[in-house]
N, C-alpha and C positions, 0 to 999 in steps of 0.2 A: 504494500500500500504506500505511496506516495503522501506524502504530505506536503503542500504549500503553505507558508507562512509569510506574510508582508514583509517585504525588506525592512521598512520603517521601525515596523512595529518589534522585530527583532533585535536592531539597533539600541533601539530603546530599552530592551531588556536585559541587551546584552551590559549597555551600560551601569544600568542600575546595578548588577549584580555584582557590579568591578567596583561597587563604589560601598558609600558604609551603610546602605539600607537592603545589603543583599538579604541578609535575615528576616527583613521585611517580607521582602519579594517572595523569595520561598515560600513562607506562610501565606503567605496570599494566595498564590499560586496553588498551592496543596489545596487550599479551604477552597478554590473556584474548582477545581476537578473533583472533589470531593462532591459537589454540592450536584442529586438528581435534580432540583427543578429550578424553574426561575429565582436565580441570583436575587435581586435588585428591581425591585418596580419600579413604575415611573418617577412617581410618588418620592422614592428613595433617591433617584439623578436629582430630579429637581431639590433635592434637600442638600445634595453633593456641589451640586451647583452654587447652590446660594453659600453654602459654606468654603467655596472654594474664592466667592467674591466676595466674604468678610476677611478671608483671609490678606487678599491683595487689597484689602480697603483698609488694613490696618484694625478692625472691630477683632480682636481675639487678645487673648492673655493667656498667659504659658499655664500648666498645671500647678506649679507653684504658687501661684501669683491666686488661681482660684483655689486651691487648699489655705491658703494661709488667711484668705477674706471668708470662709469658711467654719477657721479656727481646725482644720485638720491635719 
């Protein structure tokens, strides 16, 4: 069986894995092949979305920062 895989997207993988959130990658990677049904609903992009434009808007605070406003 052949498999195709986007150049791009490959690249991209390839990089992250060279870099320091390989650990990341994997786990991610394992949890999506693991998973029989729908990943992610729409519902869920659009949440990923907006979180992804608080993040480039500067709207977020590290985990520390929310643990200690917390008290945890």
């Amino acid at each position: 069986m052949k498999i195709n895989i986007d150049e791009q997207l490959l690249f991209m993988i390839h990089t992250i894995y060279q870099g320091p959130d390989s650990h990341a990658l994997r786990k991610f990677v394992e949890f999506l092949y693991e998973q029989e049904d729908e990943l992610l609903t729409d519902d869920d992009w659009t949440a990923i979305q907006e979180g992804r434009e608080d993040v480039a808007q500067g709207r977020v605070i590290s985990l520390d920062e929310y643990e200690k406003a917390r008290g945890l």
